[in-house]
N, C-alpha and C positions, 0 to 999 in steps of 0.2 A: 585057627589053632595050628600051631605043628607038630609035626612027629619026633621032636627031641626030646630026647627018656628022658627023664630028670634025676637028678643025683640025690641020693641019700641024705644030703644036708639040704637040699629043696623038698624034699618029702617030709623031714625033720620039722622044718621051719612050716609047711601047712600045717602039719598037726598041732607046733603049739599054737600058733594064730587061729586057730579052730576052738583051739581050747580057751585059750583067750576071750574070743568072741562068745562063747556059749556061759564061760564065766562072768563076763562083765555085763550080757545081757540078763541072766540069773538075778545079777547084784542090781540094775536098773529097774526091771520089773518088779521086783519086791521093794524098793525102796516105792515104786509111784505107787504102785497098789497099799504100800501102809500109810501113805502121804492124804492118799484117795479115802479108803474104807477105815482109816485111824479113829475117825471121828467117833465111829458107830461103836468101836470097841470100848472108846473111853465116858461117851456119854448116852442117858437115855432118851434116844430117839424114836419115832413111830418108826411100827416093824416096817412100812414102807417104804420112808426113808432108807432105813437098815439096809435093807435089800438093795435098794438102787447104787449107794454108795461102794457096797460089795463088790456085785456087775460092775458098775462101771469102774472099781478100781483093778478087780480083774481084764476088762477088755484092755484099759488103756494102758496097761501096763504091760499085756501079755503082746499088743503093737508096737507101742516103742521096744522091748524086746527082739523082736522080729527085725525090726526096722536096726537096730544094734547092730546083731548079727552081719544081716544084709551092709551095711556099713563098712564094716571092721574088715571082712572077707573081699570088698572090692577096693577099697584102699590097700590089703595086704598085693591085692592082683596086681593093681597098679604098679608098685614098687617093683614088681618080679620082673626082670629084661627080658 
């Protein structure tokens, strides 16, 4: 790392790419999660079923989310000279 302050338009530029990333992960997770638990809403499945599809549209979505983020934020890093 170095000690070079950063300018007001690099401060700038983190914060929308933050917001960015927290947005487009938002939009990723709920897309896999309704892609994932869709079924259970639309049809009548055993409660077991039900559940598992939930969970697991919850976990895999709430990763790839994560996994988004993480993404977005070192590709922005990259860019920065």
């Amino acid at each position: 790392m170095t000690t070079k302050r950063r300018s007001q338009a690099d401060r700038d530029a983190m914060t929308v790419e933050i917001g960015y990333a927290l947005l487009s992960a938002f939009f990723l997770g709920a897309v896999v999660f309704a892609a994932v638990a869709g079924p259970a809403a639309v049809w009548h499945l055993p409660r077991a079923v039900e559940k598992s599809l939930v969970v697991a549209g919850g976990a895999i979505g709430g990763v790839l989310a994560v996994i988004r983020v993480i993404h977005v934020l070192r590709q922005h890093g990259n860019r920065q000279p």
